[in-house]
KOLLOSE-357027 format. One record per atom (N, C-alpha, C, O): residue number from 0; x, y, z. Coordinates in nm, 3 decimals. Example, Ala and Ser with C-alpha at 12.3 -4.5 7.8 and 13.67 -1.06 7.14 Angstrom:
# residues 2
NODE 0 1.319 -0.569 0.780;
NODE 0 1.230 -0.450 0.780;
NODE 0 1.320 -0.330 0.780;
NODE 0 1.424 -0.332 0.846;
NODE 1 1.285 -0.225 0.708;
NODE 1 1.367 -0.106 0.714;
NODE 1 1.290 0.003 0.787;
NODE 1 1.341 0.114 0.804;
END
This chain:
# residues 111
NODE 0 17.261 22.590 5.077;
NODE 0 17.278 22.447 5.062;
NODE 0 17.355 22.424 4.932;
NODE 0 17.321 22.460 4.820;
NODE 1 17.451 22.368 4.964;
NODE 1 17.546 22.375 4.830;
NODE 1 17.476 22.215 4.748;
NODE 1 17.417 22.119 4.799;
NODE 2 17.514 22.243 4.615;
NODE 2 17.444 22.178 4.531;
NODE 2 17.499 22.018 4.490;
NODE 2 17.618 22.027 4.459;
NODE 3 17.464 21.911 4.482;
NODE 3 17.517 21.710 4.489;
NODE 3 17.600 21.775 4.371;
NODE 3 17.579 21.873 4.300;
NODE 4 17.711 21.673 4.377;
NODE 4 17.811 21.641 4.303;
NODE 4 17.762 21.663 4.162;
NODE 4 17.792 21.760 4.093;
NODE 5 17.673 21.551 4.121;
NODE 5 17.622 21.545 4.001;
NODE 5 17.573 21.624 3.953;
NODE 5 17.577 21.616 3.830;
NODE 6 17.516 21.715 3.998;
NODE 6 17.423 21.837 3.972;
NODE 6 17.540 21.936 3.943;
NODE 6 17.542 21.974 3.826;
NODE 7 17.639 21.988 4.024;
NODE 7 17.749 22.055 3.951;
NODE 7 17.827 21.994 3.853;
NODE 7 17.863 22.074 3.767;
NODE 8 17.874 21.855 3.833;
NODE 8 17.917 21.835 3.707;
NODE 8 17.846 21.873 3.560;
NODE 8 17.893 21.895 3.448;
NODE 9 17.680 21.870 3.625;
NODE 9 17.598 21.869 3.508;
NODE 9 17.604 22.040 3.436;
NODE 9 17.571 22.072 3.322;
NODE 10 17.653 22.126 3.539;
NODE 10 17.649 22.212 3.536;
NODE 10 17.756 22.302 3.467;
NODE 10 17.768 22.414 3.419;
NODE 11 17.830 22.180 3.492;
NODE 11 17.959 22.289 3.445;
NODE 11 17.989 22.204 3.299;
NODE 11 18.066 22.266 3.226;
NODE 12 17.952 22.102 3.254;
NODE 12 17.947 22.032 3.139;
NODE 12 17.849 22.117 3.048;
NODE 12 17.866 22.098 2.928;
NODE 13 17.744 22.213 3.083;
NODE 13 17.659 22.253 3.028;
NODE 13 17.706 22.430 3.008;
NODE 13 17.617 22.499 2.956;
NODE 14 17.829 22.498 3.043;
NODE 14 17.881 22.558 2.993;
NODE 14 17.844 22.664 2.887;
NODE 14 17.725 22.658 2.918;
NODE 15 17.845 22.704 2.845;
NODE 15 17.771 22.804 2.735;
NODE 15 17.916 22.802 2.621;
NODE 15 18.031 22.827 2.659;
NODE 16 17.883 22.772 2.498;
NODE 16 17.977 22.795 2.367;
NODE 16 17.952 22.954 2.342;
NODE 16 18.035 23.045 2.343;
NODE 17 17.833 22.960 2.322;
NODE 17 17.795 23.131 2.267;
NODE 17 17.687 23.194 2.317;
NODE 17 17.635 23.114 2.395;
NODE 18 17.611 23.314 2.313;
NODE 18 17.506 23.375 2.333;
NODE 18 17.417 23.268 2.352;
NODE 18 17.386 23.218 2.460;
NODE 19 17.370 23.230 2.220;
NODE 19 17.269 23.163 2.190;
NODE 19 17.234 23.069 2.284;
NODE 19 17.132 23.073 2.352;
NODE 20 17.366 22.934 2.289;
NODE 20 17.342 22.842 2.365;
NODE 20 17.343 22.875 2.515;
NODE 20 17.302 22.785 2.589;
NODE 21 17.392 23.007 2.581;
NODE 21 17.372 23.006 2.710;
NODE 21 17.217 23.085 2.764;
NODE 21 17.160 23.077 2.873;
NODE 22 17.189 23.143 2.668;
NODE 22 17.003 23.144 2.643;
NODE 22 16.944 23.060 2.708;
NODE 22 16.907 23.069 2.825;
NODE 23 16.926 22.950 2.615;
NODE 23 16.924 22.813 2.620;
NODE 23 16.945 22.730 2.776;
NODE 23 16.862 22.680 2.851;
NODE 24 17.041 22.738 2.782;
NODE 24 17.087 22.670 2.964;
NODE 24 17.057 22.757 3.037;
NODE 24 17.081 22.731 3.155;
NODE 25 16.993 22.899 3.009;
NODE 25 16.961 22.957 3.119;
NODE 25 16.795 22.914 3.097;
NODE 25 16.745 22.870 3.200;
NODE 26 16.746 22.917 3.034;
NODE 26 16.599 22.893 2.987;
NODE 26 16.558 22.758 3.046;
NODE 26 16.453 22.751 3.110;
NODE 27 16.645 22.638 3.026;
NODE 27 16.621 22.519 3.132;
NODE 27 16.635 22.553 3.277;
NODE 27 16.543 22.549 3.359;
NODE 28 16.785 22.595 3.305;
NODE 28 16.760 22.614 3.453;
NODE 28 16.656 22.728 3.500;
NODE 28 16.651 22.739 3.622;
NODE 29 16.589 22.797 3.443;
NODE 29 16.468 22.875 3.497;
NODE 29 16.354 22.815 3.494;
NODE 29 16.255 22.846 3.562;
NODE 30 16.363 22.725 3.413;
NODE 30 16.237 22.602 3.352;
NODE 30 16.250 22.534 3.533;
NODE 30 16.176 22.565 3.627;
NODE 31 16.361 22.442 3.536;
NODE 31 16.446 22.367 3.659;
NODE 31 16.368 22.441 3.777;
NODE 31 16.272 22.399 3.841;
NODE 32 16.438 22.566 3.788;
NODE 32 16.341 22.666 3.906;
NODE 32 16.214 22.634 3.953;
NODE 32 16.157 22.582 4.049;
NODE 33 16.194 22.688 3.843;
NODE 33 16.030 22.678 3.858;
NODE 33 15.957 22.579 3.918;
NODE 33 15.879 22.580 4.013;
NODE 34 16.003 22.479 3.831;
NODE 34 15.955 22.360 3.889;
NODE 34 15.946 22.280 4.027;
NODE 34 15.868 22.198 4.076;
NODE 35 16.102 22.365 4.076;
NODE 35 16.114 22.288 4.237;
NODE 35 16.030 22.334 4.290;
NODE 35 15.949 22.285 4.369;
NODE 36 16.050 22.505 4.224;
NODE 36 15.950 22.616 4.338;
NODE 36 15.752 22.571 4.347;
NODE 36 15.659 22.608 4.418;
NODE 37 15.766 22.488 4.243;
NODE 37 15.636 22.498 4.208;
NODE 37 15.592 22.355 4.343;
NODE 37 15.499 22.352 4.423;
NODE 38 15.687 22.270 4.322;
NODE 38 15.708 22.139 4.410;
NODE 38 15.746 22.138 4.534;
NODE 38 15.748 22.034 4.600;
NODE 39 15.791 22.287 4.593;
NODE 39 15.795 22.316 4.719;
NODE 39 15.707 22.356 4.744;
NODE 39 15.692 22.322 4.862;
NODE 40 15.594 22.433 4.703;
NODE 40 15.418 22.505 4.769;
NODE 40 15.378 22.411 4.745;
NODE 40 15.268 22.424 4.797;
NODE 41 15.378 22.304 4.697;
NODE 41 15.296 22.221 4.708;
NODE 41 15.308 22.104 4.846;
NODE 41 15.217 22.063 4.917;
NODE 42 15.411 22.082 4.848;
NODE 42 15.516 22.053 4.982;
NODE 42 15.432 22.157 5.106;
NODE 42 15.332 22.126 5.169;
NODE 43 15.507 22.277 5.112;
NODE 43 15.425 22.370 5.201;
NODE 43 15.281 22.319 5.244;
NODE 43 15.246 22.263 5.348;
NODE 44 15.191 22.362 5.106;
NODE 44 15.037 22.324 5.115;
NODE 44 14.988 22.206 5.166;
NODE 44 14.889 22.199 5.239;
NODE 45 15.059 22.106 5.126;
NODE 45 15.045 21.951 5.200;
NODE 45 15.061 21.956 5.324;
NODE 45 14.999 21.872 5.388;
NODE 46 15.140 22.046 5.392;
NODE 46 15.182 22.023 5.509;
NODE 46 15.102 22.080 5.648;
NODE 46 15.081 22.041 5.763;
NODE 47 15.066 22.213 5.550;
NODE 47 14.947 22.305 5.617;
NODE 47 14.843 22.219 5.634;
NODE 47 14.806 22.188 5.747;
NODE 48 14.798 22.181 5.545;
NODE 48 14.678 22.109 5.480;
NODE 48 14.680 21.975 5.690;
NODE 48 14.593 21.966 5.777;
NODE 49 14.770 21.932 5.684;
NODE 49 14.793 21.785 5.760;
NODE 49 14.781 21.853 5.910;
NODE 49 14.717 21.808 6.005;
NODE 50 14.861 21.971 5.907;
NODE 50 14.846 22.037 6.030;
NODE 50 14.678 22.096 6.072;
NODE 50 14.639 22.085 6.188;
NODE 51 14.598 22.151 5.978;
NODE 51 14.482 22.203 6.006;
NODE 51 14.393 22.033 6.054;
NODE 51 14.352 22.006 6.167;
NODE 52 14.384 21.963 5.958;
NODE 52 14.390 21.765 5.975;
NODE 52 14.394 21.801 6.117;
NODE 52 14.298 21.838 6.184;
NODE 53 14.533 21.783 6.163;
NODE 53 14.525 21.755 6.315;
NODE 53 14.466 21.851 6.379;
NODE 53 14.401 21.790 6.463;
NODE 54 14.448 21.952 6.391;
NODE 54 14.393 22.039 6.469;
NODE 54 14.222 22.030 6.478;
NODE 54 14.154 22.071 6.572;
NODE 55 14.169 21.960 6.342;
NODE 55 14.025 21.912 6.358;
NODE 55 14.020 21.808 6.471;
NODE 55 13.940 21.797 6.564;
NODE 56 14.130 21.732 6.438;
NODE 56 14.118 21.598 6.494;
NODE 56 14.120 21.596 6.614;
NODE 56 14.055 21.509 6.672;
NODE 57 14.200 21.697 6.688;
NODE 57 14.227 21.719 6.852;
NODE 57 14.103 21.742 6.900;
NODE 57 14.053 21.679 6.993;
NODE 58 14.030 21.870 6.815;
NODE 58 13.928 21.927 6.874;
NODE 58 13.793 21.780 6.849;
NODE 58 13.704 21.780 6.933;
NODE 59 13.790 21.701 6.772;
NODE 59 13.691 21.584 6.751;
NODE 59 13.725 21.515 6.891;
NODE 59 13.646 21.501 6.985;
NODE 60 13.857 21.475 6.885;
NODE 60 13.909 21.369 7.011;
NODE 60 13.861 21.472 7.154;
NODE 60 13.777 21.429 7.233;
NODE 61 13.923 21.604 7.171;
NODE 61 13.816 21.650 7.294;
NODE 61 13.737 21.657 7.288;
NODE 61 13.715 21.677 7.408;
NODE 62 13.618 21.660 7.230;
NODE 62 13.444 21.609 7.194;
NODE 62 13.408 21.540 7.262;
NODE 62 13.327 21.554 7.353;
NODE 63 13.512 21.375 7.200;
NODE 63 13.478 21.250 7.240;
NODE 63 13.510 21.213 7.369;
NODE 63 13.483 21.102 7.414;
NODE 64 13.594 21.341 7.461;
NODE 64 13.616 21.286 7.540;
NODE 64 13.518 21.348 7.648;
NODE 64 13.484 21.289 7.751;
NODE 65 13.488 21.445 7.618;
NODE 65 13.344 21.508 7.708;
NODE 65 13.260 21.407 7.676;
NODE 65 13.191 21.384 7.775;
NODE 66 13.242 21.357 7.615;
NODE 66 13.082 21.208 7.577;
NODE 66 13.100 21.157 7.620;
NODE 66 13.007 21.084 7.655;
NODE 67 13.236 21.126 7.672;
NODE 67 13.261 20.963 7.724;
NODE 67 13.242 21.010 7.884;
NODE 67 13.162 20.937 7.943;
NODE 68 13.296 21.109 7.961;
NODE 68 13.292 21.144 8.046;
NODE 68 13.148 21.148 8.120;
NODE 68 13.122 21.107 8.233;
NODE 69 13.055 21.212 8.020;
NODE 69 12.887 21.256 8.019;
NODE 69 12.828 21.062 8.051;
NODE 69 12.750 21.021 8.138;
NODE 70 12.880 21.007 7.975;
NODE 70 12.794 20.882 7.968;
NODE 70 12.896 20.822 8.066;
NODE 70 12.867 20.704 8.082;
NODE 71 12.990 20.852 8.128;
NODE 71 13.037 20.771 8.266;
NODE 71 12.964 20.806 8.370;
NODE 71 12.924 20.728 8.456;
NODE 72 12.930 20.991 8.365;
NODE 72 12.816 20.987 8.490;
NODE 72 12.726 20.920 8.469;
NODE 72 12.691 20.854 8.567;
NODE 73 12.650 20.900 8.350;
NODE 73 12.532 20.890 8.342;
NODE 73 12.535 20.745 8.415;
NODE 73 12.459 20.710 8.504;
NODE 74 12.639 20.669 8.358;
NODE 74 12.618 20.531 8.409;
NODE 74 12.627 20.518 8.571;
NODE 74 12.542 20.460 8.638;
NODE 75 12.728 20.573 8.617;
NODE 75 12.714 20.571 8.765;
NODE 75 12.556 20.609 8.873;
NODE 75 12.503 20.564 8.975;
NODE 76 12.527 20.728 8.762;
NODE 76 12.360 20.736 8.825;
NODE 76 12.294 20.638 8.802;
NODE 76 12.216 20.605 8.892;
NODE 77 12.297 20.569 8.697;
NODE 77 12.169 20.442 8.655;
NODE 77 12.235 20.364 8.731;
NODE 77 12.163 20.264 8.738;
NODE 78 12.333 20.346 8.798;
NODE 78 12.392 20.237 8.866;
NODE 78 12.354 20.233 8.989;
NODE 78 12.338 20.132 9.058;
NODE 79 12.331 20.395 9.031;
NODE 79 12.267 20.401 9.213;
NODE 79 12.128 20.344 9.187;
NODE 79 12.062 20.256 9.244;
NODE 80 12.110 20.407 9.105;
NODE 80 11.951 20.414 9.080;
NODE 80 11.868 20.254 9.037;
NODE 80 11.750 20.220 9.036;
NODE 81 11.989 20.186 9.006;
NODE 81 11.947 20.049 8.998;
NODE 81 11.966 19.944 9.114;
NODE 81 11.938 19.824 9.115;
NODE 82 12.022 20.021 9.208;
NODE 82 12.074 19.957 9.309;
NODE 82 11.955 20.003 9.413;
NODE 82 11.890 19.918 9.473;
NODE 83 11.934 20.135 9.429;
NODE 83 11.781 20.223 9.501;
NODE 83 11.616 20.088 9.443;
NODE 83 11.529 20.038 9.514;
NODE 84 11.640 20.076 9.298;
NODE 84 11.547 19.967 9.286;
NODE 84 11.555 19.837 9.324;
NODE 84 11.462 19.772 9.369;
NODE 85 11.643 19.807 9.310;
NODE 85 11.662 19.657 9.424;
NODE 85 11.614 19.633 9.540;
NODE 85 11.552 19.532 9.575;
NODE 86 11.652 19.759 9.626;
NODE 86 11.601 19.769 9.736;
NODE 86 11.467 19.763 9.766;
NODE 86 11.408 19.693 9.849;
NODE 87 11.407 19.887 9.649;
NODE 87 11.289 19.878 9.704;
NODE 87 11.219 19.745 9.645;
NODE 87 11.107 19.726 9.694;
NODE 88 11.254 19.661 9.562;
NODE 88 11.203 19.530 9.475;
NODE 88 11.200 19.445 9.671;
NODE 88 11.091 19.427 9.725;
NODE 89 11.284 19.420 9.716;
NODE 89 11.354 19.402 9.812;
NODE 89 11.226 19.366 9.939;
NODE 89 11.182 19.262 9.988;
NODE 90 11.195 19.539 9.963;
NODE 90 11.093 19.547 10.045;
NODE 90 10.955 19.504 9.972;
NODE 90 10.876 19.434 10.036;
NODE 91 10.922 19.549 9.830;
NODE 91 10.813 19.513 9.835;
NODE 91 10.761 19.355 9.848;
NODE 91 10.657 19.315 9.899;
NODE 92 10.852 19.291 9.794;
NODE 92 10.847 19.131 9.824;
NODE 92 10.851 19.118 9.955;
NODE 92 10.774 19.023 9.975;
NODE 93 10.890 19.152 10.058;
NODE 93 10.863 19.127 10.158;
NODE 93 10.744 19.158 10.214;
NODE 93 10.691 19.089 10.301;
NODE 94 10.679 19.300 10.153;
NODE 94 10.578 19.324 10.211;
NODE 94 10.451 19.278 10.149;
NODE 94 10.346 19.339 10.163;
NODE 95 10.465 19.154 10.068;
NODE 95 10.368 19.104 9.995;
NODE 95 10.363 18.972 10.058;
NODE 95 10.250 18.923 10.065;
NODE 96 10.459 18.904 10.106;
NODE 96 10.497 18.798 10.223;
NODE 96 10.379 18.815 10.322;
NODE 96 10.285 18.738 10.340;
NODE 97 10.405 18.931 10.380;
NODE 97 10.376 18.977 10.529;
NODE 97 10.153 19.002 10.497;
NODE 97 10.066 18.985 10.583;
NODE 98 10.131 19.041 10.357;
NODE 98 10.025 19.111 10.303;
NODE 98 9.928 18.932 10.328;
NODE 98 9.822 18.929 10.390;
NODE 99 9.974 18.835 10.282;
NODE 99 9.960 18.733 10.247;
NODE 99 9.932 18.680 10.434;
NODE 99 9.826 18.623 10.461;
NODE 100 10.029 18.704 10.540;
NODE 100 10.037 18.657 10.654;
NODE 100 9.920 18.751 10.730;
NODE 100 9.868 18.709 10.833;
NODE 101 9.887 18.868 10.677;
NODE 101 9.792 18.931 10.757;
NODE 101 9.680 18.899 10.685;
NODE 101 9.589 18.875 10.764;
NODE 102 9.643 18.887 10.563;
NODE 102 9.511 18.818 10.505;
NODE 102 9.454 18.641 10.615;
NODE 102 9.344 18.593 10.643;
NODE 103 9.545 18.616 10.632;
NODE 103 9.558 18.492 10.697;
NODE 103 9.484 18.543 10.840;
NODE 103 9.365 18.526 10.865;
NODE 104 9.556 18.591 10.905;
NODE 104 9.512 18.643 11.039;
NODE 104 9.395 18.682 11.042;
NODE 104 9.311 18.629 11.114;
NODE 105 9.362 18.820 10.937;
NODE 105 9.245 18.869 10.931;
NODE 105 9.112 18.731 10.926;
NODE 105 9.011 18.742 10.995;
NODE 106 9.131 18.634 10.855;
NODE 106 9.064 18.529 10.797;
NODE 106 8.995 18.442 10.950;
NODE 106 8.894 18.380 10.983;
NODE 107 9.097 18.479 10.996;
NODE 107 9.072 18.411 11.167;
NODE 107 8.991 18.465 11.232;
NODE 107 8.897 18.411 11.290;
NODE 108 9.020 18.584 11.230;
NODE 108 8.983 18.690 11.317;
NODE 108 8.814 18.690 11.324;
NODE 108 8.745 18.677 11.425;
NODE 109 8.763 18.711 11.165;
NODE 109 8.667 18.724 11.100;
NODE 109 8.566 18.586 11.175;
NODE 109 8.457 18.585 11.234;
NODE 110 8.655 18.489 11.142;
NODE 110 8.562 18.300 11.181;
NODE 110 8.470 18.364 11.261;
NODE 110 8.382 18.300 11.317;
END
């Protein structure tokens, strides 16, 4: 990746006069180094970091989706099963009707 405009002007303005001073500009740009390198693992690590994130998160979201599934049967059973009680609510009122019509009869019967 070749290096922004500015960054090579800066570069070549910074030149070395003698020993000493190219010490010096080498000692920043290793300083410079460092620093990206240090600002790229961290980059990296963030990124890892977001990816493992999602990979909890998938496995939470398939969790939630077995629960939801579990409590859709469940509801469909309480749903027969509330419908099986109706019925029998159904008959027994009727057969408390009928309990009431044969007490009656019996009552006759008895005179």
């Amino acid at each position: 990746m070749a290096a922004p405009a500015s960054h090579r002007r800066s570069m070549l303005s910074e030149r070395p006069t003698s020993g000493a001073s190219s010490r010096v500009v080498l000692a920043d740009r290793l300083s410079s180094c460092t620093t990206d390198v240090a600002a790229l693992a961290r980059v990296v690590l963030r990124a890892s970091r977001s990816a493992e994130l999602l990979g909890q998160a998938s496995q939470n979201m398939a969790a939630q989706e077995d629960a939801l599934q579990h409590c859709e049967e469940h509801m469909e059973k309480m749903l027969i099963m509330t419908t099986h009680l109706q019925y029998q609510q159904g008959a027994i009122e009727k057969n408390v009707c009928l309990i009431e019509e044969v007490m009656e009869q019996l009552r006759h019967l008895v005179k």
